[in-house]
C-alpha positions in Angstrom: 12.1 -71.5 -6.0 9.3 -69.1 -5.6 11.2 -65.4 -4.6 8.0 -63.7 -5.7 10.2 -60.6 -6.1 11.8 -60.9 -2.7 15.0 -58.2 -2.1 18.4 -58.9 -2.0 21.5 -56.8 -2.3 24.6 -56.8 -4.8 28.1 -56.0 -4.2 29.8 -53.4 -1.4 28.5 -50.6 0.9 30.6 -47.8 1.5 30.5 -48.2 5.4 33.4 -48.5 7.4 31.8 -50.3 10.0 30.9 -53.5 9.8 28.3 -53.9 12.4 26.5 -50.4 11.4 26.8 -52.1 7.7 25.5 -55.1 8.8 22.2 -53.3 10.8 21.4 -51.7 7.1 21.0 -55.2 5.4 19.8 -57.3 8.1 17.1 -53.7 9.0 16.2 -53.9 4.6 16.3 -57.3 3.6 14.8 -59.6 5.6 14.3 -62.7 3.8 17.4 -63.1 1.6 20.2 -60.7 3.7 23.8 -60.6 2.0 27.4 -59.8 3.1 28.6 -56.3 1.7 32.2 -56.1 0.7 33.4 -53.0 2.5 35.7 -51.1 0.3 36.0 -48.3 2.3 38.3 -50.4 4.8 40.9 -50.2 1.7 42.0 -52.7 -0.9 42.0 -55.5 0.4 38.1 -55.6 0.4 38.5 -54.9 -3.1 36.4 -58.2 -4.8 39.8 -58.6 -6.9 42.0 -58.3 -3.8 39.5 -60.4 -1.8 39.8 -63.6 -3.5 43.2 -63.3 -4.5 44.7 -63.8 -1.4 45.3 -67.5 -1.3 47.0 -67.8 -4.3 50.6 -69.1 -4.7 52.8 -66.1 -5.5 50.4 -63.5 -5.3 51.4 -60.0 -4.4 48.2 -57.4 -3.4 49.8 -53.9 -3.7 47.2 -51.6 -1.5 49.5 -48.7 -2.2 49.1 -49.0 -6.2 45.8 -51.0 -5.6 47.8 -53.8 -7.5 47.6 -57.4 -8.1 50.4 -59.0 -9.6 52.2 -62.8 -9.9 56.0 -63.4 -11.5 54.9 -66.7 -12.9 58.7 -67.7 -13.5 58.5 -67.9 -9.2 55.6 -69.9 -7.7 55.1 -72.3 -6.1 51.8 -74.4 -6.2 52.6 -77.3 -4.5 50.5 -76.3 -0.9 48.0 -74.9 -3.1 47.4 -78.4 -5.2 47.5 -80.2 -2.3 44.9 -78.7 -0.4 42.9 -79.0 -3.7 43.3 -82.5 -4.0 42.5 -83.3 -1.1 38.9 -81.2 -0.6 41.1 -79.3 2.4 37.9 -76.5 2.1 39.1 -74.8 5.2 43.2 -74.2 3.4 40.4 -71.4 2.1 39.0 -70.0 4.4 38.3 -65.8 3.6 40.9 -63.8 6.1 38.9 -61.5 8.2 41.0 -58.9 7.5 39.3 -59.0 3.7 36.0 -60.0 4.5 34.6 -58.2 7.7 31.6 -57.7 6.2 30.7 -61.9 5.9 32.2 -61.8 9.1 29.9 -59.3 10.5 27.3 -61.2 9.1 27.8 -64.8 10.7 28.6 -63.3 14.1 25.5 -60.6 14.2 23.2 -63.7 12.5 23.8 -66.6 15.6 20.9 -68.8 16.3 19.0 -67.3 13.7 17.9 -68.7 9.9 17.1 -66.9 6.8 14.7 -68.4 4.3 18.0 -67.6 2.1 21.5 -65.4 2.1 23.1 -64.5 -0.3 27.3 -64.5 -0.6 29.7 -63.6 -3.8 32.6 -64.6 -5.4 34.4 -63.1 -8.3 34.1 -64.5 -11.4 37.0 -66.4 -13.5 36.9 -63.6 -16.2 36.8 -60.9 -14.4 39.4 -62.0 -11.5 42.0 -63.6 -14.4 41.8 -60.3 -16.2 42.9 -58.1 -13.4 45.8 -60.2 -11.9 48.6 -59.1 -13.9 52.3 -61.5 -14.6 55.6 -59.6 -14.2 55.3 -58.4 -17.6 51.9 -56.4 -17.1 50.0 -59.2 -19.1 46.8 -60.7 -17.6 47.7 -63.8 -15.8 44.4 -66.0 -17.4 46.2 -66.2 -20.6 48.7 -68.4 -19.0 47.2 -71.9 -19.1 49.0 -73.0 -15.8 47.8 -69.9 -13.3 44.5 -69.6 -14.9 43.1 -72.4 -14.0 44.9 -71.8 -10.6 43.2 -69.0 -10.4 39.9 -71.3 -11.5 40.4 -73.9 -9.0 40.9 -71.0 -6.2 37.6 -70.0 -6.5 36.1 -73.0 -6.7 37.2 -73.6 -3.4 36.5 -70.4 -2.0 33.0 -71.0 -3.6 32.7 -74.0 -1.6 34.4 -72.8 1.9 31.7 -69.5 1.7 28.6 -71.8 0.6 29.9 -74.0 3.6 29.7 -70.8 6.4 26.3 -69.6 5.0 24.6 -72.9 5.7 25.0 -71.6 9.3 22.2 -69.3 9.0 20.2 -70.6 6.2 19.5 -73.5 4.5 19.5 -72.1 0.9 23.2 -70.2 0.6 23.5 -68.4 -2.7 27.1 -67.9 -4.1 27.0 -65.4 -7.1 29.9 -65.1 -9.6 30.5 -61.5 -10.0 31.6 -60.8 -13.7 31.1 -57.7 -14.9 34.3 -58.5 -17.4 31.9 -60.7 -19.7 30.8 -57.1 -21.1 34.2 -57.4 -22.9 33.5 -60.8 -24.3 33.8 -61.1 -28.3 35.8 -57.4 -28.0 39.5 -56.7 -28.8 40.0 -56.3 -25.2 39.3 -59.9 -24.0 40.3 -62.9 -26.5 38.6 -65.1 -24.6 36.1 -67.5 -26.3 32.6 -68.5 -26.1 33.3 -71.9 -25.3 35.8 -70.8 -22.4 33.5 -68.4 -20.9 30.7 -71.4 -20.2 34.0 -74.0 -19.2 35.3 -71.6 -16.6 32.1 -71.0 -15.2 30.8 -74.1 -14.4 34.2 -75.2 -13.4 34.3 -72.5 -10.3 30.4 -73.4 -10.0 31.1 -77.2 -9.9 30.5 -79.0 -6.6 29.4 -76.0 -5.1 26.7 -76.7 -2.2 24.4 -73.7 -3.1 21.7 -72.0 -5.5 24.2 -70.8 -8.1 24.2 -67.4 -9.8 26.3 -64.6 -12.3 25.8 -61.4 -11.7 26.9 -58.9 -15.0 26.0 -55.1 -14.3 26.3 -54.5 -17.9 25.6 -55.9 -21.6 26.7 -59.1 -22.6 25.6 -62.5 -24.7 22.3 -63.3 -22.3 22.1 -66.3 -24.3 25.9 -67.3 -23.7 25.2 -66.9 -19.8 22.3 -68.8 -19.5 23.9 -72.0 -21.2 25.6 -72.1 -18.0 24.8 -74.3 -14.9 23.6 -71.2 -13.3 20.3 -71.0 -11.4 20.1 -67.8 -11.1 20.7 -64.6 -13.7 21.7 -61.4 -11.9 21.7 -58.0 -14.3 21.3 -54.1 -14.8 17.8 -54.2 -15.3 17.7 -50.2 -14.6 20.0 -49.7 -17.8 19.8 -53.2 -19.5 15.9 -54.7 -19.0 15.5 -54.4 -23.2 18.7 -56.9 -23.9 16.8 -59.9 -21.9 13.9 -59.3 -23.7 15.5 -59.5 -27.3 16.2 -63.8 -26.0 12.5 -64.9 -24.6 13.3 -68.2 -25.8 16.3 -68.3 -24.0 14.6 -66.9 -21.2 11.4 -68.6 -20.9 13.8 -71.8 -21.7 16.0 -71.2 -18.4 12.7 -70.4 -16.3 11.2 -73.7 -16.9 13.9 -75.6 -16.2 13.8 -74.1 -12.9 16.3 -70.5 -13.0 15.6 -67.1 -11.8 16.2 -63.4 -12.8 17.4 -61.0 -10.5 16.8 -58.2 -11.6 18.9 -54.7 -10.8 15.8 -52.5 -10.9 17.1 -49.8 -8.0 19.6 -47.5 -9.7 23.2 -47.0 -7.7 24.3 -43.5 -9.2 23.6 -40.6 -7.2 21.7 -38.6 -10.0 19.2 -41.0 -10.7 18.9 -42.2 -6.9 17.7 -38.8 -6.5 15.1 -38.6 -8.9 13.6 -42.4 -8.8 11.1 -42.6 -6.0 9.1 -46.2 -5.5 6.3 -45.2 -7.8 8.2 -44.5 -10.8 10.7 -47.8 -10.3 7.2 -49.9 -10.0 5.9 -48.4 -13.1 9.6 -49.3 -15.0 9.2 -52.7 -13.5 5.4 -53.0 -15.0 6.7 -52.2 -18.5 9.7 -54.4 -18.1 7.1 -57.5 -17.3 4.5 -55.8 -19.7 7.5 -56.4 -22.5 8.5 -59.7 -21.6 4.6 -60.6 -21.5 4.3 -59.4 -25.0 6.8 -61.6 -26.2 4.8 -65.1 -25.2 6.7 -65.1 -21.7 4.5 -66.4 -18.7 4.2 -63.3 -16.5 3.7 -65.3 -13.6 6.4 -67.8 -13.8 8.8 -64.6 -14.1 7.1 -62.6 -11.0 7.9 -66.5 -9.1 11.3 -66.6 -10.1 12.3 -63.0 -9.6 14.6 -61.2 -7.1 14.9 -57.2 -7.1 18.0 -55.6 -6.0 20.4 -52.7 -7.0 21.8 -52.2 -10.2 25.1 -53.3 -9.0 27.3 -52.3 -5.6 26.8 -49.1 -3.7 30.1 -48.2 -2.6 30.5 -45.2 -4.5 27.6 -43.5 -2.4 27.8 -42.4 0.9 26.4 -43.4 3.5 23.2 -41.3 3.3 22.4 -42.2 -0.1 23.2 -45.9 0.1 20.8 -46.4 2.2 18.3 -44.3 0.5 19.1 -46.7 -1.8 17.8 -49.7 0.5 15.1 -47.9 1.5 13.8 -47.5 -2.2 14.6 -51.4 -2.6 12.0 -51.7 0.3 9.2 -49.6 -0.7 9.6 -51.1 -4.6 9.3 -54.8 -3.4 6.2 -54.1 -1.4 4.7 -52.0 -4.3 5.1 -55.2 -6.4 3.8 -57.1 -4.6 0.7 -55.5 -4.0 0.4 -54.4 -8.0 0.8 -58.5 -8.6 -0.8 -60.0 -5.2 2.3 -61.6 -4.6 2.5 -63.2 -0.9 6.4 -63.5 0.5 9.0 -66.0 -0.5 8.3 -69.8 -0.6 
């Protein structure tokens, strides 16, 4: 898939309206737009609170911001059957959770995207916040975690399913920023389990498929994955790929992608980036990579550029400062590296 560095975004907005969320995205990204989760409309746009929903027994606290199951009083019966049985729509997101993909769909009729880009949360990350009526998380339990599996898997699916209304290439990205805790005291959670659990929320899925981490974790872990597509930090993280350019060069050529998260999303450094100094970071991040026996134009092919991760801890203003730095830095790019648009 040639991107050649096309824009994208990652995560939330902090907009409270949908449609004036939706006019930033579809107004800054033009060839791959996304749907923002909205978190400003409260918790249940939370991504943990989002995808939780549909699960048997579940209970989303907005007033503690909660998410908790009594496994000793579920029932999963409804919940295997529509598995069994491929019943994708038993899945479909509530529009009270996800008015931002609605927004999305409904302001996109009659019109396609060379590609658009949708997310679920990741098995690690979502199984580590959902807590049993003992405050334990609820993927240690072999029964509800792979519940918990299965319900994204369909989700997965269901979302991959809408997007193919606008475009032809859907993108579902597994948000998991909890693999930063893998092979610490604060996760026992194994290699092995890591790879399982994502390919088994990534299997069957009708779309380019990605993992998005906004922080450090075992590259080389990730990219054993069925994943087509790496999203990091870049702004913070860009040295950690470049310690794996086997891994890396290895995951290119059997057709993957990078994303990387070259636009920062805290408001200090928002304020004292501008396009030039981001295109120069990006130089020495390909000038690295380059050094190392990588094949610079393979990587500028296969490369997205986004933010470092969501934006809803801006405001308004400075989110879409944001967007517009995204904007100016793909087109500098492109220019530095003659790249034409995406292919």
């Amino acid at each position: 898939m040639a991107w050649n560095c096309a824009a994208t975004g990652i995560g939330s907005l902090p907009h409270k309206n949908p449609r004036r969320a939706m006019e930033l995205v579809l107004s800054s990204m033009h060839e791959v737009p996304y749907w923002p989760q909205l978190p400003a409309l409260g918790f249940g746009e939370n991504m943990y609170a989002q995808f939780s929903t549909l699960l048997p027994g579940i209970n989303v606290d907005g007033r503690k911001n909660k998410i908790t199951v009594d496994l000793g009083d579920y029932d999963p019966e409804e919940f295997y059957t529509a598995v069994v049985t491929e019943d994708v729509e038993h899945f479909a997101h509530p529009r009270e959770n996800f008015q931002g993909l609605y927004a999305l769909l409904e302001s996109t009729k009659g019109k396609r995207f060379g590609a658009v880009k949708g997310q679920v949360t990741g098995p690690v990350s979502a199984g580590l916040q959902i807590l049993d009526q003992n405050g334990k998380a609820a993927i240690y339990d072999e029964a509800y975690g792979e519940i918990i599996r299965r319900n994204l898997n369909m989700q997965a699916k269901w979302q991959a399913r809408r997007l193919r209304e606008i475009s032809d290439r859907p993108i579902i990205f597994l948000d998991e920023p909890s693999l930063t805790l893998i092979g610490t005291p604060f996760a026992s959670i194994s290699q092995r389990q890591v790879v399982e659990w994502t390919d088994e929320v990534l299997n069957g899925v009708d779309a380019i498929k990605g993992l998005h981490c906004c922080g450090n974790t075992d590259w080389p872990l990730v990219l054993s994955t069925s994943i087509d597509l790496l999203s990091f930090d870049a702004y913070n993280y860009a040295h950690t790929i470049s310690l794996f350019p086997r891994e890396v060069s290895a995951f290119l050529e059997r057709g993957g992608s990078i994303s990387w998260g070259l636009i920062p999303n805290m408001e200090d450094q928002v304020a004292q980036e501008t396009v030039g100094t981001l295109l120069k970071r990006f130089e020495g991040y390909m000038d690295m990579l380059y050094r190392k026996g990588m094949d610079l134009d393979l990587m500028l092919e296969r490369s997205l550029i986004t933010p470092q991760c969501g934006l809803g801890g801006l405001d308004e203003q400075k989110a879409e400062r944001v967007l517009e730095l995204l904007n100016g830095t793909v087109e500098a790019i492109r220019q530095r590296y003659r790249l034409g648009g995406m292919a």
